[in-house]
N, C-alpha and C positions, 0 to 999 in steps of 0.2 A: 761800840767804842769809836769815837770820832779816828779818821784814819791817821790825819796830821803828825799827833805826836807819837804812835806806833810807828808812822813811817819813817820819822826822824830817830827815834831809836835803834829801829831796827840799821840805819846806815851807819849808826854809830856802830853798835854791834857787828854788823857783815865788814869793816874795813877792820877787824884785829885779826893777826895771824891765824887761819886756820877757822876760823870763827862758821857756823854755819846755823840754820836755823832749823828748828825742829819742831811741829806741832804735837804736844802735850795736857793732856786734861784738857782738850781745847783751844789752847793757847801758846802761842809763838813762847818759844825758849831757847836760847841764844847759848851754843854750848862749842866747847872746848876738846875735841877729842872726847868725845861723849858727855862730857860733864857740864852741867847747866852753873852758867857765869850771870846770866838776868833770863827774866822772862817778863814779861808781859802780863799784869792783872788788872782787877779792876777795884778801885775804892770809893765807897762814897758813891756810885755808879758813874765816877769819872776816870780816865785811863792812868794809870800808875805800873812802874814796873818794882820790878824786889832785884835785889843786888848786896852780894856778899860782899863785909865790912870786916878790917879787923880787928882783934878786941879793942872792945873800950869803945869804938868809935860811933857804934849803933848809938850809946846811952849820949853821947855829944850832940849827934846830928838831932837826938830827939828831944834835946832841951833844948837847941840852940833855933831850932825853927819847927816846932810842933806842927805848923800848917802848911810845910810841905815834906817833912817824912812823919813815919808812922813806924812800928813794930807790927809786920806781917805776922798772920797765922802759918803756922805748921815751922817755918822757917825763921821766924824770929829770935826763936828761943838759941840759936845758931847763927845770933848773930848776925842776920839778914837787916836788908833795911828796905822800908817801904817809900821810895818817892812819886808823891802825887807829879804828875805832865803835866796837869793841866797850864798850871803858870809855873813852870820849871824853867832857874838857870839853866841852859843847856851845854855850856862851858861844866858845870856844876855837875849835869848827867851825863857828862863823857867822861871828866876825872872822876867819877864812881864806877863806872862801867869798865873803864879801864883799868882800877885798882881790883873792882870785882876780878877780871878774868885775870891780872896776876897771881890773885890767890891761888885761882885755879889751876891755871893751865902751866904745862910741863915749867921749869926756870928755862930753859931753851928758847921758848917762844915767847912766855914773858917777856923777858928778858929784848925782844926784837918790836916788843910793842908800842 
């Protein structure tokens, strides 16, 4: 995976409260007091990460722009959403990244993010 858009995610990821990175199944995972807020995949064999969405919104992003998200395996079905880096808004991948870890993480820290 090309480093660029890993590396730019991941700074996206390391500047929210608490935020720390974690290598899993191989792959950088970006978590909250243990719990995984994105991680790091691969689609297509081009770099993408997954990022938790709340209802409703997975089925929006995937008709609103088919070629840059996707419905991840294992995590899909949960509402996850897959967006391709390659030609990623990145304003785009930081208000998902950021709504991902509100979901997750304690309202305290949310809530500071």
């Amino acid at each position: 995976m090309p480093a660029g858009p890993v590396a730019r995610l991941r700074r996206i990821c390391l500047a929210l409260p608490e935020a720390e990175e974690v290598e899993t199944w191989d792959t950088p995972t970006f978590r909250v007091r243990r719990k995984i807020f994105a991680l790091v995949a691969e689609h297509d064999g081009a770099p993408a990460a997954w990022v938790k969405a709340p209802p409703g919104v997975q089925e929006l992003l995937l008709e609103a722009a088919p070629e840059r998200f996707y419905r991840p395996p294992y995590l899909g079905g949960r509402g996850w959403v897959g967006v391709r880096l390659a030609a990623a808004d990145w304003e785009e991948v930081a208000a998902l990244v950021r709504r991902s870890y509100g979901l997750i993480a304690p309202r305290s820290l949310a809530a500071s993010a």
